[in-house]
mmCIF file as gemmi writes it, N, C-alpha and C atoms, coordinates in Angstrom:
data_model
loop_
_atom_site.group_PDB
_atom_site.id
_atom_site.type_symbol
_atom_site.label_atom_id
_atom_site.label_alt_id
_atom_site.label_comp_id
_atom_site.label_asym_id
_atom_site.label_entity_id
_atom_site.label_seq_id
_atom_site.pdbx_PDB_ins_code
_atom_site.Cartn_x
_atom_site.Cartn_y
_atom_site.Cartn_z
_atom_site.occupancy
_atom_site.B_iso_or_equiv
_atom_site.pdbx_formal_charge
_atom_site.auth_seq_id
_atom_site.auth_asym_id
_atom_site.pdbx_PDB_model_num
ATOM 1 N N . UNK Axp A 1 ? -12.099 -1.213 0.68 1 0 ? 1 A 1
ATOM 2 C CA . UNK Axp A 1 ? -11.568 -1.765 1.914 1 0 ? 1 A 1
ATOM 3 C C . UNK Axp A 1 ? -11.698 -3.286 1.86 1 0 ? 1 A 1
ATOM 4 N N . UNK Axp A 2 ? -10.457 -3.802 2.371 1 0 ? 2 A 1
ATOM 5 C CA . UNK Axp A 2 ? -10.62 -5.756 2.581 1 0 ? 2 A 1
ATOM 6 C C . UNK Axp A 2 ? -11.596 -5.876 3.811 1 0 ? 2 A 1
ATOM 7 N N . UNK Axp A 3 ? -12.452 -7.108 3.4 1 0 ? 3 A 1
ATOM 8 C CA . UNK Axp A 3 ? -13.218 -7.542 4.45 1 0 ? 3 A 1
ATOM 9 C C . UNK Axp A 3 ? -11.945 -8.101 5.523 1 0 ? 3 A 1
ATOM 10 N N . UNK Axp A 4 ? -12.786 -8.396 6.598 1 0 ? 4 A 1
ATOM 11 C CA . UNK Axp A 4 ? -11.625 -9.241 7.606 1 0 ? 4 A 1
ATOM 12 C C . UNK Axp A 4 ? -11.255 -11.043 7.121 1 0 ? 4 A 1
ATOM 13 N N . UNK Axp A 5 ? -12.344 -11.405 6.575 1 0 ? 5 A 1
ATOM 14 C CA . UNK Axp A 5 ? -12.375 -12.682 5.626 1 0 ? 5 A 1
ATOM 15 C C . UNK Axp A 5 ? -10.677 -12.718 4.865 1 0 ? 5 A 1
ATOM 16 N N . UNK Axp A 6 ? -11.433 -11.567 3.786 1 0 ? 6 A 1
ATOM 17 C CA . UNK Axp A 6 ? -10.058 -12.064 2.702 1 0 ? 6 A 1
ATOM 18 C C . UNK Axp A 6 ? -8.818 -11.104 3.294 1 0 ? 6 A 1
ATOM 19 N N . UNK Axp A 7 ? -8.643 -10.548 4.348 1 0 ? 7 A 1
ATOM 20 C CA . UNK Axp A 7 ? -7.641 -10.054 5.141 1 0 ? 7 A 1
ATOM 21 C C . UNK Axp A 7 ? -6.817 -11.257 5.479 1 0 ? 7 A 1
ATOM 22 N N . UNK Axp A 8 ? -7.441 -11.992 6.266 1 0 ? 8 A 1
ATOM 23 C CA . UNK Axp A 8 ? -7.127 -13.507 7.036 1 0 ? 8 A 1
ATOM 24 C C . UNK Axp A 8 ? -7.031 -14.652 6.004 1 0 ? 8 A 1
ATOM 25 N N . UNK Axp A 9 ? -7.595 -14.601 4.439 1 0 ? 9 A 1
ATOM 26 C CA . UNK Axp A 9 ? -6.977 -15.602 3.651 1 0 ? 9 A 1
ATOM 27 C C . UNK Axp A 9 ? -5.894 -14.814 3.246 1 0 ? 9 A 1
ATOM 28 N N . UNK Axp A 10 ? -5.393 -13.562 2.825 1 0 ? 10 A 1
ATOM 29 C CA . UNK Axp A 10 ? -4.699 -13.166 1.672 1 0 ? 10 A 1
ATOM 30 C C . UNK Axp A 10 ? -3.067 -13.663 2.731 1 0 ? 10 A 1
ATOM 31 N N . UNK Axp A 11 ? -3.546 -13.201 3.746 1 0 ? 11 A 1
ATOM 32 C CA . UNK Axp A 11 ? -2.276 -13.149 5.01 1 0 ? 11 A 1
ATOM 33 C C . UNK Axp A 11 ? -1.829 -14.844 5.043 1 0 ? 11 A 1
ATOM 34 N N . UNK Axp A 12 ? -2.894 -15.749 5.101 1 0 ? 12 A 1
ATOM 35 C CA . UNK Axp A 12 ? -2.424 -17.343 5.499 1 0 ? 12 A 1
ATOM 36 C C . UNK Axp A 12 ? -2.052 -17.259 4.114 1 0 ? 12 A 1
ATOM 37 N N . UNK Axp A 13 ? -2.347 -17.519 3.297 1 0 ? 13 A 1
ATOM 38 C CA . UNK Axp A 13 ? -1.877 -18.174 1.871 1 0 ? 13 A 1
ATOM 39 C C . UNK Axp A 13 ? -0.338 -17.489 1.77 1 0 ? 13 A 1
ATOM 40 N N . UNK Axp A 14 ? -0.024 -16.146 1.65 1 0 ? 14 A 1
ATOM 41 C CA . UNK Axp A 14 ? 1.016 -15.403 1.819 1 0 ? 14 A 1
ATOM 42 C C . UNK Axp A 14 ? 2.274 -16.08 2.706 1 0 ? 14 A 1
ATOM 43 N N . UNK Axp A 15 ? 1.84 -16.322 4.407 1 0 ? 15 A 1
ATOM 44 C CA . UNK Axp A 15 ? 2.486 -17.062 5.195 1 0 ? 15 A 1
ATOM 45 C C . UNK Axp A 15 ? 2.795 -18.515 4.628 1 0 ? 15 A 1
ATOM 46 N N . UNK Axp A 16 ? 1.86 -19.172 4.174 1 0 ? 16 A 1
ATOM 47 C CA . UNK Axp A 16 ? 2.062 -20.942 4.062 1 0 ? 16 A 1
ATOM 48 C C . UNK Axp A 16 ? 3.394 -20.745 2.68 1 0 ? 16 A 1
ATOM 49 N N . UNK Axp A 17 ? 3.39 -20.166 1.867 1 0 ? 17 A 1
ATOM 50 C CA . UNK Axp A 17 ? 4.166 -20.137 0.706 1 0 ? 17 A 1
ATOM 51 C C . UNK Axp A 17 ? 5.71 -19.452 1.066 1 0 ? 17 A 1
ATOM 52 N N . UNK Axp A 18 ? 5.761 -18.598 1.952 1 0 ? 18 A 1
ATOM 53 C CA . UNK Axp A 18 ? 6.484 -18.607 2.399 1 0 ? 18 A 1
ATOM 54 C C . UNK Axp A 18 ? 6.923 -19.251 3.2 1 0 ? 18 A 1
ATOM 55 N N . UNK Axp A 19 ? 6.499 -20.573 3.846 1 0 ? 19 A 1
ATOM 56 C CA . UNK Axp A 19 ? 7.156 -21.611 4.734 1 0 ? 19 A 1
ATOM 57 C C . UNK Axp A 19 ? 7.947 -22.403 3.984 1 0 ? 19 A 1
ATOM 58 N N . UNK Axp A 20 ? 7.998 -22.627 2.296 1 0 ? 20 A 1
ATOM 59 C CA . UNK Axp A 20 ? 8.881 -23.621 1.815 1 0 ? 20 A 1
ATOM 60 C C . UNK Axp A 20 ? 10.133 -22.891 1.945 1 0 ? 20 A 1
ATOM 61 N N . UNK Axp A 21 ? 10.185 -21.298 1.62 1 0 ? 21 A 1
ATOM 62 C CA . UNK Axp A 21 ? 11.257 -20.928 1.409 1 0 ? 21 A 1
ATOM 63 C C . UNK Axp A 21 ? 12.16 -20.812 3.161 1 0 ? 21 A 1
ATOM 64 N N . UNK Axp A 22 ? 11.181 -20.095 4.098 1 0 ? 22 A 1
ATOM 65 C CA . UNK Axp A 22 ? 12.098 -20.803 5.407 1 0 ? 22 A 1
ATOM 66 C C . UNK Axp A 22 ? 12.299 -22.06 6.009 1 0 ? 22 A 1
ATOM 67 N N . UNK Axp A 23 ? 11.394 -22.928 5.372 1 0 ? 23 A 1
ATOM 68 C CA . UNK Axp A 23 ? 12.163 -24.504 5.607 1 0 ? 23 A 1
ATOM 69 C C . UNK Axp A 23 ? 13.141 -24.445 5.125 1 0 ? 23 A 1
ATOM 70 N N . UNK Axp A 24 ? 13.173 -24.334 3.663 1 0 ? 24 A 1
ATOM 71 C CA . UNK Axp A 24 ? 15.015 -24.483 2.709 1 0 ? 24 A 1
ATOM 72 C C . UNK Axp A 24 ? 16.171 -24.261 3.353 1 0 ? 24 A 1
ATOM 73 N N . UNK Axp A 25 ? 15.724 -22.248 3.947 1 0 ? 25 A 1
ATOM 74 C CA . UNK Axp A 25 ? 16.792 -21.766 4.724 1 0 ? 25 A 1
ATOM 75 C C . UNK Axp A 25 ? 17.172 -22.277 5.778 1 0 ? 25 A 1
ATOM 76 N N . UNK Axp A 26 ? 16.32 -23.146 6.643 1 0 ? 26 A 1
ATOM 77 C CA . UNK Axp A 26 ? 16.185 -23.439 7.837 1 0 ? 26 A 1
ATOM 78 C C . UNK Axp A 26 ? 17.596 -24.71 7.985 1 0 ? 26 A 1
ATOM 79 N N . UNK Axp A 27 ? 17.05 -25.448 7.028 1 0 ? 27 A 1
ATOM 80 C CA . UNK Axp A 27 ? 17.928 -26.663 6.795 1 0 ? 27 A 1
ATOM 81 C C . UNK Axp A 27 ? 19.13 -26.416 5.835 1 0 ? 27 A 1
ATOM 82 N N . UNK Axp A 28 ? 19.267 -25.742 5.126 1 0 ? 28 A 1
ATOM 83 C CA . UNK Axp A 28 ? 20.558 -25.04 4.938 1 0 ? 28 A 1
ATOM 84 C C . UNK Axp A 28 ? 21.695 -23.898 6.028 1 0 ? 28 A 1
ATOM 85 N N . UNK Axp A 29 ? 20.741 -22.737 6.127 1 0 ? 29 A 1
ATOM 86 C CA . UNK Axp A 29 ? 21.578 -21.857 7.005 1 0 ? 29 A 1
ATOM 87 C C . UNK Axp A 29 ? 22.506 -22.514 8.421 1 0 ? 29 A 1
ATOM 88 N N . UNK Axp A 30 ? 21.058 -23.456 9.417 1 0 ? 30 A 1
ATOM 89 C CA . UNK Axp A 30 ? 21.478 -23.929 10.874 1 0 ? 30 A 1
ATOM 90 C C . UNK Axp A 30 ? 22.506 -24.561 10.664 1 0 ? 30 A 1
ATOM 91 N N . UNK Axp A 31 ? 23.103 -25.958 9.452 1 0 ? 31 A 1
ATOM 92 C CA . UNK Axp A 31 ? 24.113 -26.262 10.34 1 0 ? 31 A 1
ATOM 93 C C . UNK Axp A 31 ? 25.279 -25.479 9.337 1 0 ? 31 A 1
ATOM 94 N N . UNK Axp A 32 ? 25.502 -24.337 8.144 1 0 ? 32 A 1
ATOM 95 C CA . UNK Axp A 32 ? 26.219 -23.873 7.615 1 0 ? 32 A 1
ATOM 96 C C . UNK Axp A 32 ? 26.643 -22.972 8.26 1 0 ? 32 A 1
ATOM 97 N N . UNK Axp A 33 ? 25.581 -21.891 8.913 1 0 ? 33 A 1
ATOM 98 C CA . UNK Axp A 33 ? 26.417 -21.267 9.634 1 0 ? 33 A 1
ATOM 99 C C . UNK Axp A 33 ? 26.324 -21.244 11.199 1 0 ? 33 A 1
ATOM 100 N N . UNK Axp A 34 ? 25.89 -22.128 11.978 1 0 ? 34 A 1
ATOM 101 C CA . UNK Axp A 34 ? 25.273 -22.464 13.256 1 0 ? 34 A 1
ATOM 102 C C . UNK Axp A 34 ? 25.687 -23.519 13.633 1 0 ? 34 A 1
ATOM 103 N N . UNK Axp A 35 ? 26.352 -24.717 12.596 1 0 ? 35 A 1
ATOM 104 C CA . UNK Axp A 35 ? 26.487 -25.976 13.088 1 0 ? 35 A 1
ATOM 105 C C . UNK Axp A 35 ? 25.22 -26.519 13.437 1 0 ? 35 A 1
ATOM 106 N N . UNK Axp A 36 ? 24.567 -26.524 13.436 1 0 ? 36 A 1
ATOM 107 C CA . UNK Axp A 36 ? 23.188 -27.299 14.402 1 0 ? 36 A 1
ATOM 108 C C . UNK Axp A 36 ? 22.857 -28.316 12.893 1 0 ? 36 A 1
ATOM 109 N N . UNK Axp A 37 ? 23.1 -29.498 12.892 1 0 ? 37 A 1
ATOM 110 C CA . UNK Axp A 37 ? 22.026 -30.522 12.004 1 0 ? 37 A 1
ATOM 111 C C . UNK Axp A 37 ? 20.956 -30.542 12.944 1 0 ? 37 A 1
ATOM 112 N N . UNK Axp A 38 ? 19.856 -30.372 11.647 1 0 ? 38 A 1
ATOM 113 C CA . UNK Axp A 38 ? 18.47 -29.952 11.937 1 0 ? 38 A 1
ATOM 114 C C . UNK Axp A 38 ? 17.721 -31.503 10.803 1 0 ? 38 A 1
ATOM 115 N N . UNK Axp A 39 ? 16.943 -32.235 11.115 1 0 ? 39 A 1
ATOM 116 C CA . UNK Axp A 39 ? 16.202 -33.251 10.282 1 0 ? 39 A 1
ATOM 117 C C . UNK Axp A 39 ? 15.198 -32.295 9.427 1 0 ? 39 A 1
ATOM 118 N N . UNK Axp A 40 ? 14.464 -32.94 8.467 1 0 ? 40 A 1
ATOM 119 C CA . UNK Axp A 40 ? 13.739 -32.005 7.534 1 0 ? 40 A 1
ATOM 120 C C . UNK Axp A 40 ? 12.387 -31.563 8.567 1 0 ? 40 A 1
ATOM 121 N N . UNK Axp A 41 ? 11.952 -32.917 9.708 1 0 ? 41 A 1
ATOM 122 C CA . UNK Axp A 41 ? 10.727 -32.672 10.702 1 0 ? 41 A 1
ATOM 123 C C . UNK Axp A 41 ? 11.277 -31.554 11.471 1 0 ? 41 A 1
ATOM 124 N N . UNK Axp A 42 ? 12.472 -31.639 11.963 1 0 ? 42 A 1
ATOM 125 C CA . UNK Axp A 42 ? 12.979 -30.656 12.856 1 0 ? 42 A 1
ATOM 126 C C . UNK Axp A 42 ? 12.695 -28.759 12.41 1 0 ? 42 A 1
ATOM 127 N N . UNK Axp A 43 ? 12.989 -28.725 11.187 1 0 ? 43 A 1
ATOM 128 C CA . UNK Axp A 43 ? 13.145 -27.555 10.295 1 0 ? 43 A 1
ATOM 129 C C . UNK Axp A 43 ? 11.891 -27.319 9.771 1 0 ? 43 A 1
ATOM 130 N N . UNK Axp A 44 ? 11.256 -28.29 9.443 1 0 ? 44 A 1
ATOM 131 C CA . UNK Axp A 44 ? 9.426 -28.255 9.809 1 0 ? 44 A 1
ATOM 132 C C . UNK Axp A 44 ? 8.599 -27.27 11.429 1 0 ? 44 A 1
ATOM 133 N N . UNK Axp A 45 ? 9.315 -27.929 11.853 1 0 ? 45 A 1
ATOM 134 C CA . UNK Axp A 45 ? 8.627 -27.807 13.217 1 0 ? 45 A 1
ATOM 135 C C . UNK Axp A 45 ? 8.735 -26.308 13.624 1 0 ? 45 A 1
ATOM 136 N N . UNK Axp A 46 ? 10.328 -25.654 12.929 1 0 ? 46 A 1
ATOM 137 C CA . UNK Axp A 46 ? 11.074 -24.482 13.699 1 0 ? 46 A 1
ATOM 138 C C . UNK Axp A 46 ? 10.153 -23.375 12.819 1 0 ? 46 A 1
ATOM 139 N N . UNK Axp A 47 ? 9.85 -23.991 11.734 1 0 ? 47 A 1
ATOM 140 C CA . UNK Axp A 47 ? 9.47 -23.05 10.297 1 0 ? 47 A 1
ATOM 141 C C . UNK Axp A 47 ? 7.838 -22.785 11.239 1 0 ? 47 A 1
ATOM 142 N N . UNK Axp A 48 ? 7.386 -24.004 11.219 1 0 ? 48 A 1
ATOM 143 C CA . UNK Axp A 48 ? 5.745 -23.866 11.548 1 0 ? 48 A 1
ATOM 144 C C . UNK Axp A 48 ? 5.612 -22.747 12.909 1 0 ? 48 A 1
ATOM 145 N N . UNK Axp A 49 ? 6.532 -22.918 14.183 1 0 ? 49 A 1
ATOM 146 C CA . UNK Axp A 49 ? 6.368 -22.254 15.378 1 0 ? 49 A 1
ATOM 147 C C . UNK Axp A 49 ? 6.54 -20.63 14.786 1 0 ? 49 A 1
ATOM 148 N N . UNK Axp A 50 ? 7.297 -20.479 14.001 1 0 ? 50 A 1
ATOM 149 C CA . UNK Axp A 50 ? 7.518 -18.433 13.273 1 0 ? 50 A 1
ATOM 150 C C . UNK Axp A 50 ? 6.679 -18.769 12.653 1 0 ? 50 A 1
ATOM 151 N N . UNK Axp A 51 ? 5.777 -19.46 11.954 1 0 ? 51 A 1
ATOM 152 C CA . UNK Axp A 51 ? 4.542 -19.214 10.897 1 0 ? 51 A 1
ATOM 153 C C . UNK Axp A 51 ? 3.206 -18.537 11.48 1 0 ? 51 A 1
ATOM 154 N N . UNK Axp A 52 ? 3.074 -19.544 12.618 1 0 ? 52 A 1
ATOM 155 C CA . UNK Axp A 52 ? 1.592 -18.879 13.482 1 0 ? 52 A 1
ATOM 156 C C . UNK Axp A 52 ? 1.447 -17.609 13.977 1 0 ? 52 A 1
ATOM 157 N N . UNK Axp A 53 ? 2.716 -16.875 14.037 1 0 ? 53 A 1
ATOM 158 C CA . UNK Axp A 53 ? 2.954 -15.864 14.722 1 0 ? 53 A 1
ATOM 159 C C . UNK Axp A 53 ? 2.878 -14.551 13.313 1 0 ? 53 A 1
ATOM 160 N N . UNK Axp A 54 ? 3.487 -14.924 12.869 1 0 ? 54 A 1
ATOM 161 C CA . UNK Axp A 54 ? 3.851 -14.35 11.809 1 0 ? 54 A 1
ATOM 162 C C . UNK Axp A 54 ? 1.875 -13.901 11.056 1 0 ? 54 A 1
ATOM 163 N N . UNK Axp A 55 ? 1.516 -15.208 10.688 1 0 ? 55 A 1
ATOM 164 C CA . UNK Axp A 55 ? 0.139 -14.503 10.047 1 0 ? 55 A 1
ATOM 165 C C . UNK Axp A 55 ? -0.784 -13.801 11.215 1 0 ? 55 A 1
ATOM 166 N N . UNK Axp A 56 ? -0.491 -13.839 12.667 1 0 ? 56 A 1
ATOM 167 C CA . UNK Axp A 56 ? -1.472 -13.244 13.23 1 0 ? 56 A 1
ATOM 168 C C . UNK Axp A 56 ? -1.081 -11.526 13.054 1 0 ? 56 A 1
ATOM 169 N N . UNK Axp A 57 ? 0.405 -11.548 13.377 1 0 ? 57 A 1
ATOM 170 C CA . UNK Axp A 57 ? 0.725 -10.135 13.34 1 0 ? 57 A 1
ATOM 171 C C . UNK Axp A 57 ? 0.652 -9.633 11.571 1 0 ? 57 A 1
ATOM 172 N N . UNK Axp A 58 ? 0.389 -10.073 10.841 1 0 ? 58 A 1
ATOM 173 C CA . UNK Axp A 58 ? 0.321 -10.036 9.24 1 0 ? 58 A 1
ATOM 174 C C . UNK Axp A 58 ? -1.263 -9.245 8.905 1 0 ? 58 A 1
ATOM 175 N N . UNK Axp A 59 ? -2.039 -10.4 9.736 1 0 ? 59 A 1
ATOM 176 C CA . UNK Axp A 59 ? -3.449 -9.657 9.791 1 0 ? 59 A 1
ATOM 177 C C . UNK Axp A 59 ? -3.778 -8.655 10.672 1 0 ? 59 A 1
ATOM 178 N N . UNK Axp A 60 ? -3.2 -8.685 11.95 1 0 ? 60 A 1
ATOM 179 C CA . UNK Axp A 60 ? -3.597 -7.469 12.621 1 0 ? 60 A 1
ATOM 180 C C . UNK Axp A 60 ? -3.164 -6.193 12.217 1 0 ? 60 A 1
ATOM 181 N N . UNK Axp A 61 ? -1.796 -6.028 11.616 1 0 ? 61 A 1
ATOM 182 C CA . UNK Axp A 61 ? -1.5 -4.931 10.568 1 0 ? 61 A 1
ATOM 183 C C . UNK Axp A 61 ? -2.551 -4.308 9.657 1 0 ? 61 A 1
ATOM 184 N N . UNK Axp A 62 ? -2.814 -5.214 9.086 1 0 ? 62 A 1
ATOM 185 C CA . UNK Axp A 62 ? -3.624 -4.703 7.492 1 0 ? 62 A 1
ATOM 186 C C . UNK Axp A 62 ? -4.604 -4.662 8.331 1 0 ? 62 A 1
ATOM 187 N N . UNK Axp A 63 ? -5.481 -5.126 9.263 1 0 ? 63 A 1
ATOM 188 C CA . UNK Axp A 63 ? -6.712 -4.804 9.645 1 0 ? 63 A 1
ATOM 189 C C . UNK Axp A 63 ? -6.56 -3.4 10.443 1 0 ? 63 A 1
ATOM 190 N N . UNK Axp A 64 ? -5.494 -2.866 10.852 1 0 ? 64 A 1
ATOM 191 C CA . UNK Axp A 64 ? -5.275 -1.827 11.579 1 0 ? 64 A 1
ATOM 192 C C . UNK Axp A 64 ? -5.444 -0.688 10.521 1 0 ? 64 A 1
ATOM 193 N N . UNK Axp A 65 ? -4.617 -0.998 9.542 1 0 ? 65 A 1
ATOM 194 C CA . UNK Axp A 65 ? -4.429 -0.033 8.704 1 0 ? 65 A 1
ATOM 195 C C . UNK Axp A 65 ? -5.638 -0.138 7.737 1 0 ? 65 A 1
ATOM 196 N N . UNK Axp A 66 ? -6.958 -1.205 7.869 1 0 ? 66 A 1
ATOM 197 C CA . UNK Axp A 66 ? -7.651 -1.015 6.973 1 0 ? 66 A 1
ATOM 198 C C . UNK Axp A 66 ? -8.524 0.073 7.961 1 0 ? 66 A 1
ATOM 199 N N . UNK Axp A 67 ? -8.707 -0.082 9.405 1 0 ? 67 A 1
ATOM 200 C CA . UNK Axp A 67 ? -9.335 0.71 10.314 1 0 ? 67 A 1
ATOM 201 C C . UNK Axp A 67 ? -9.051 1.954 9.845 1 0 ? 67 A 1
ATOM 202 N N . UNK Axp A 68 ? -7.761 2.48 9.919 1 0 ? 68 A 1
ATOM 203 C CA . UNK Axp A 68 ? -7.193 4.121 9.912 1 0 ? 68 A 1
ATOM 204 C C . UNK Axp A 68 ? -7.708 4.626 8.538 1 0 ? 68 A 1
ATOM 205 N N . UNK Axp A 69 ? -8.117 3.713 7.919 1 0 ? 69 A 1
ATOM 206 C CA . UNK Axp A 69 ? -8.476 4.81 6.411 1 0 ? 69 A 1
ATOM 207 C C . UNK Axp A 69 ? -9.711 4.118 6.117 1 0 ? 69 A 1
């Protein structure tokens, strides 16, 4: 079983590495298919607000499912 420790690193490290790849999209997709010009801070900012969210529900998963078994 994962401690809650390396639950909560394996999940942030996982999340942060995946933020380059939704910055990229971020600033590509919005104004290709959205029209919206987005600055690289802007597409920063949009990436970081789905990031925090993202590793909490990341860890509460695996800690759920480390509970059930």
């Amino acid at each position: 079983m994962q401690s809650r420790k390396m639950s909560f690193l394996e999940k942030t490290i996982d999340s942060f590495l995946g933020i380059f790849i939704a910055w990229a999209m971020t600033m590509a997709l919005l104004p290709w298919i959205y029209g919206f010009e987005t600055s690289a801070k802007t597409s920063a900012e949009i990436t970081l607000i789905y990031t925090v969210p993202s590793i909490a529900r990341g860890y509460l998963v695996r800690r759920f499912f480390n509970w059930i078994n």
